[in-house]
N, C-alpha and C positions, 0 to 999 in steps of 0.2 A: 305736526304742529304748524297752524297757520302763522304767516310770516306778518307782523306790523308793516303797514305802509311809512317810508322810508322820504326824508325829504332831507335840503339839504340848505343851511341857515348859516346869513353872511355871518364872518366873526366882526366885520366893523359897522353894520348899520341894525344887525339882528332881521333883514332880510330873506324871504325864503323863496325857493324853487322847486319846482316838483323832480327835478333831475339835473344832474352837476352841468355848471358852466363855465368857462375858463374867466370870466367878469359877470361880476354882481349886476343882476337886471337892475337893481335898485340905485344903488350907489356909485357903481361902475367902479367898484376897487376889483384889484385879479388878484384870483387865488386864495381868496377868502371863504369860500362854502366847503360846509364841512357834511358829513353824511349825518343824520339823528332819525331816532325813531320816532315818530309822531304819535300824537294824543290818539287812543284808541277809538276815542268818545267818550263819554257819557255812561259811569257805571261796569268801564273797563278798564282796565290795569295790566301790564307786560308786566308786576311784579303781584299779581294775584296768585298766583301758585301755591300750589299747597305746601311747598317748604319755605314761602314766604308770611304764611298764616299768624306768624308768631310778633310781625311786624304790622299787619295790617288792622290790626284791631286798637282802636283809640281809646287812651287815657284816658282820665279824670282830671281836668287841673288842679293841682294844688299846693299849696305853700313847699318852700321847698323845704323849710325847717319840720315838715309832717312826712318826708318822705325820709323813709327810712335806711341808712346809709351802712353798707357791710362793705368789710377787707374782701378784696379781689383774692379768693384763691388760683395759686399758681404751680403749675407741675414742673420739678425741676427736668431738667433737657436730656441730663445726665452729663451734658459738658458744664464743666464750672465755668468757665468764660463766657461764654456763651450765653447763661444765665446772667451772670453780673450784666450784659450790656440787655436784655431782656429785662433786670429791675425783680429778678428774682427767680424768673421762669417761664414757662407759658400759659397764657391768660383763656380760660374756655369761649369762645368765640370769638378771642381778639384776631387781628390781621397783622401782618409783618412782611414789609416790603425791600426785602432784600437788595440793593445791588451795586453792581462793582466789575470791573475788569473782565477782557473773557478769560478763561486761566486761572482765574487767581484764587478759587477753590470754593467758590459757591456751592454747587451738587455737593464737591465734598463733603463739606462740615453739614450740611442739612442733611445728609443720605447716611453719615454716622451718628447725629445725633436721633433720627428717625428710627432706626436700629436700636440708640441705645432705648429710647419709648417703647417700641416692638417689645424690646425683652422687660423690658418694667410690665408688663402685662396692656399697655395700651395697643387699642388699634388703631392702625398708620397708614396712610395712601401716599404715594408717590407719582403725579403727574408728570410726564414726562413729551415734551413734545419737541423736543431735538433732537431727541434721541430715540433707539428703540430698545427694548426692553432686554434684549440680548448686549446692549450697549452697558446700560446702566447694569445689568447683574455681573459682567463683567470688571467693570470699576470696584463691585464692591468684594467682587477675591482679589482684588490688588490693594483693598483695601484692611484686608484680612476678615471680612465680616463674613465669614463662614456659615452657609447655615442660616443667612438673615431670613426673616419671617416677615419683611417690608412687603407690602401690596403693591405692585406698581402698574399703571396705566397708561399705554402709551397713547395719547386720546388729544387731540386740539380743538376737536367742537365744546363749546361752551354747552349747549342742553347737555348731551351725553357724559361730560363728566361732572355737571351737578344730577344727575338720576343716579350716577356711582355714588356721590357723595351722600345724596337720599337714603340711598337702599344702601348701603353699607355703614355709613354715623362712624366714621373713623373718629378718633381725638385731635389728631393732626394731619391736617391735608399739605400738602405740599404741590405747589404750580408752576414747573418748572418749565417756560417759562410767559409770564402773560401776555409777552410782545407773538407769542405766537400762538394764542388761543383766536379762534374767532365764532362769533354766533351767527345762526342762521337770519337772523332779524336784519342785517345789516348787508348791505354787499361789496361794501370796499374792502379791500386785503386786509389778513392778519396783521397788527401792528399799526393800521394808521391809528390816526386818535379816535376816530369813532370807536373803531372797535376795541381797543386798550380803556377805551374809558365806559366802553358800555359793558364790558366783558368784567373787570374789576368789580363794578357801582352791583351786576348779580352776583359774581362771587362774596361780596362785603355783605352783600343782604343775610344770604345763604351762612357768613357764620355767623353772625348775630340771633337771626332765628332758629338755628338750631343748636347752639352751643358748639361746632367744629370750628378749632382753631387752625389758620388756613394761611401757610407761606406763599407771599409771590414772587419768585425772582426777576428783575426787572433789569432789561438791557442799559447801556448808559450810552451816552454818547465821547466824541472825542475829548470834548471839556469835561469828561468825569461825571456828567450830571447824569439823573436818570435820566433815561429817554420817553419821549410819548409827553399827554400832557399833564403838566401841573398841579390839575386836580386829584390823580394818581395818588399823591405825596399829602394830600389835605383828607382822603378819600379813608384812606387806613389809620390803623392805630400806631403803629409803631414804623419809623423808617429807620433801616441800618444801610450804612455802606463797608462795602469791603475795600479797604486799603492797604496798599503793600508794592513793592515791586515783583515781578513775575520771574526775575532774576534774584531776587533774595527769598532766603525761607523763613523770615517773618511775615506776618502778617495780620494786621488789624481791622477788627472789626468795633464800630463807631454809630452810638445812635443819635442822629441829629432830632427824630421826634419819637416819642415814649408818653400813651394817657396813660402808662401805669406806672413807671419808673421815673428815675432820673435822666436828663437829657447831657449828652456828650459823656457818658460814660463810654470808655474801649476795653473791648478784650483783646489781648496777647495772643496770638495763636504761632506753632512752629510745623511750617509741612514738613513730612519726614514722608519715607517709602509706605508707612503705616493712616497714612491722612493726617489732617490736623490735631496737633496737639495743643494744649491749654499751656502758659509762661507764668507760671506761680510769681515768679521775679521777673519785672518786664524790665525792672530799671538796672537791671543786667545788659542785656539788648543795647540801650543807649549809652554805657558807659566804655571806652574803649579802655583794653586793658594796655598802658602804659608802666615798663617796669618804674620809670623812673619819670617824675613831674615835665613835662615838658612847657615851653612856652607858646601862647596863643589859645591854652584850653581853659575852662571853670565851670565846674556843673554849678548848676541849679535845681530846683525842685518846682515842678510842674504839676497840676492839676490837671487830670482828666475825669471828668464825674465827681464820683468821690475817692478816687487813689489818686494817692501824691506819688507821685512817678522823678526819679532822679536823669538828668538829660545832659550830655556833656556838649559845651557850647565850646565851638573852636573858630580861632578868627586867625587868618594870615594876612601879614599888611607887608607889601613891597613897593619899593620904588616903583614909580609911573613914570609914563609919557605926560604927551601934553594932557591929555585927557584922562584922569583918574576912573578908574572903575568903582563899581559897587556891587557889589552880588550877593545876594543872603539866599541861601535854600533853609526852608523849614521855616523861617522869618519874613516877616513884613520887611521890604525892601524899602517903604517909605518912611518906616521907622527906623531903620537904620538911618538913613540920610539923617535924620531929626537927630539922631543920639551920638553921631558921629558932629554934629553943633555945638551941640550942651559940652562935650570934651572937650572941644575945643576951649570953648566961652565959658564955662565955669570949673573945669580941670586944667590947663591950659596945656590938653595934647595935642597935637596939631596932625593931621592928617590930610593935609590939602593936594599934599602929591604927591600921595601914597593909594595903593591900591587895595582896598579892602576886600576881604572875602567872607562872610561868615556861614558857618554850617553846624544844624543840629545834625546830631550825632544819630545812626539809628534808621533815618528817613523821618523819623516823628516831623509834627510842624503843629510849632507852637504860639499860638494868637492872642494868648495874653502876654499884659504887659509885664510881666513881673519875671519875664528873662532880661527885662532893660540891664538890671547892673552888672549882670552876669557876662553881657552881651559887650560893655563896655569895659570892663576889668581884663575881657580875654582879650579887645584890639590892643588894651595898653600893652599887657603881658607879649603879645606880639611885634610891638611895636619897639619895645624896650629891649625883648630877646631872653625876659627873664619871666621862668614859669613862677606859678602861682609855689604856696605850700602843699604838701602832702595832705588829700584829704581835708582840701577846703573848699566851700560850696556858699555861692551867694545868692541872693533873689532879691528882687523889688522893685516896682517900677519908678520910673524916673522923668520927672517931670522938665517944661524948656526952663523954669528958672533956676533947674539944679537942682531941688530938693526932690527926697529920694520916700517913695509912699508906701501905706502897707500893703501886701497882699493879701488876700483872703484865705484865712486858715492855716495862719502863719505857725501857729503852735507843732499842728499834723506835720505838715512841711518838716518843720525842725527834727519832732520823734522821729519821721521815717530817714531825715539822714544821719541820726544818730544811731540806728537799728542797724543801717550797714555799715557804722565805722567811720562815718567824715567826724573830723574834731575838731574842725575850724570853720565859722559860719559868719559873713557878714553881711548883717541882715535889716531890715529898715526899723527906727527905736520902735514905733508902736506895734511890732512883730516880738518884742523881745519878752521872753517870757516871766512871768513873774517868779518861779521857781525853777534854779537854775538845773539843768537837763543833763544826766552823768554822761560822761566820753566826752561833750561837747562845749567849746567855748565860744561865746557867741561876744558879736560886738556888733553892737548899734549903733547904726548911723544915719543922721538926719538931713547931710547934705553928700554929693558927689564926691567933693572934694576931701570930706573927712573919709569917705570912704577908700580913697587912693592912700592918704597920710597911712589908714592901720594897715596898707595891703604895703607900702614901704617898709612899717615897724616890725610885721611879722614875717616879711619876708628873707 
């Protein structure tokens, strides 16, 4: 296979040179030329290939109210979790760009659910380029998968494992991992961006045009982001991260982009010596079991996707030095400051030099607003030294002049802390349901302060 001529284009002036320099001839910025393949000419194409046949043949414009619109069939994964953050399952030539932590169970959960496709009677490919294939069969008798019928490849040239993908039409490819695939077209190392972005842009053609639904797993950097560039993340259909600590055996998987689902839907998952397991009840996980009400705790009901998820907010407030702290895990710490104000000034708690501390429960970390009253009901409860009631749960966010807003899908919220047994709820008025919910007693409130008065009355 003849190799495209190769050049290399500033990223700040779009500049080019026939071969890297440490400053731009053009505009003399350094460290701006990147490696790319150039135009072939005139009647040629590096994506003309016969397994890109299926893309290269041009439309017909037209209205788009004439084009005829059908539901995406989807194959479930055989993990139920797994699906839910998928939006149902897997999509015939979608893309899904996995990544997350090293450790933290990526191969796993993909090389079981692989397996469980295998025996639903699909065929499956496992790319593997970190590993060798004695590695990966390996993992999978620790993983109990006996017997597995997975295909696995251990292969990093970009041509030779799309000729595998050609001549074999697996249902699910798996790319483990893209940061170290590379093509012959190109000559800088596996992983820079040339080649993560030129190595993807063929694998992304390849299932489209041929209906192979195709995983990539994707290194991340220290700040958790993927690594490589940007366009990576715009390039595919779906992006999941995996979240968790590598010291805990939870662990969540999180889609931030989804064309076929919903976005920021999580699944639950539990490692055990057998691989990941699916958490039918996740809002187990974040709720600490306490025999008896303690003070500085208060769940609330959180939103992830579409499950309402229950989350125990705990705050401890001590004596300070001169300098008061603030520290929120799982919380905006700017929002704290903000709501540790509003207490002050329209509850009139005072926490000026006292040390606050707040933490969701679980590891979760939660970005909406609607843990505000939750978040402030537990400093007072802290503050005072007296827990909440048994089995009482608040939410809504909370605005600087005091008045307390609804959350979205306030009703769900309510049934699902009803389903586990909380009996006491309070909750923002235009949350309050119009038929009243058995087990549960709910009280509405429309500013801060009324909200302190019934957490006094019931207390």
């Amino acid at each position: 296979m003849a190799k495209d001529k190769t050049i290399f284009t500033c990223t700040e002036c779009g500049g080019t040179s026939p071969r890297w320099l440490g400053k731009c001839p053009a505009c003399g910025a350094w460290n701006t030329l990147i490696e790319q393949v150039a135009d072939a000419g005139p009647g040629k194409n590096r994506y003309s290939g016969a397994q890109f046949a299926g893309l290269n043949q041009s439309q017909a414009v037209m209205p788009l109210s004439a084009i005829e619109a059908s539901d995406v069939d989807r194959t479930p994964s055989g993990i139920d979790e797994l699906d839910r953050v998928l939006g149902g399952g897997i999509v015939e030539g979608g893309v899904v760009l996995i990544g997350g932590d090293p450790g933290i169970g990526k191969s796993t959960l993909l090389l079981q659910a692989l397996d469980a496709l295998q025996r639903a009677g699909l065929p499956t490919l496992y790319v593997t380029g970190e590993e060798s294939g004695a590695q990966v069969a390996l993992r999978s008798r620790r993983l109990g998968l006996d017997h597995s019928q997975v295909n696995v490849l251990a292969e990093i040239q970009l041509e030779k494992i799309l000729a595998t993908i050609e001549s074999m039409q697996p249902a699910v490819a798996v790319i483990d991992s893209i940061q170290t695939v590379y093509s012959d077209q190109l000559t800088s190392a596996p992983g820079s961006v040339a080649q993560v972005r030129e190595c993807a842009a063929h694998l992304t053609r390849c299932a489209k045009a041929s209906g192979v639904a195709i995983v990539l797993v994707g290194h991340v950097t220290k700040e958790g982001a993927l690594a490589g560039p940007r366009v990576l993340e715009h390039m595919v259909d779906t992006v999941l991260y995996f979240e968790g600590d590598t010291h805990s055996q939870f662990r969540l998987v999180r889609a931030i982009k989804n064309r076929f689902g919903a976005v920021n839907e999580i699944g639950v998952f539990a490692m055990t010596e057998k691989g990941l397991k699916g958490v039918s009840n996740p809002s187990a996980i974040f709720l600490s079991q306490h025999s008896e009400p303690v003070p500085g705790s208060c769940v609330m009901v959180t939103l992830e996707g579409t499950r309402p998820m229950l989350v125990e907010i705990q705050a401890l407030v001590d004596s300070a030095g001169p300098s008061p702290r603030r520290l929120s895990v799982g919380l905006d710490k700017d929002r704290l400051a903000m709501l540790l104000a509003v207490l002050h000034r329209h509850a009139g708690v005072a926490c000026m030099d006292q040390d606050v501390f707040v933490n969701a429960v679980g590891g979760v970390r939660i970005s909406e607003p609607a843990a505000d009253l939750a978040v402030m009901l537990a400093i007072t409860s802290s503050l005072r030294g007296k827990a909440l009631p048994q089995g009482f749960l608040a939410f809504g966010e909370v605005g600087l002049a005091g008045e307390v807003r609804p959350a979205p899908r306030g009703q769900e919220r309510l049934k699902e802390a009803a389903k586990l047994g909380f009996r006491i709820a309070v909750v923002p008025k235009a949350n309050a349901p119009k038929k009243p919910i058995e087990g549960l007693t709910i009280h509405a409130v429309e500013r801060v302060e009324e909200a302190m008065n019934v957490v006094r009355e019931i207390g």
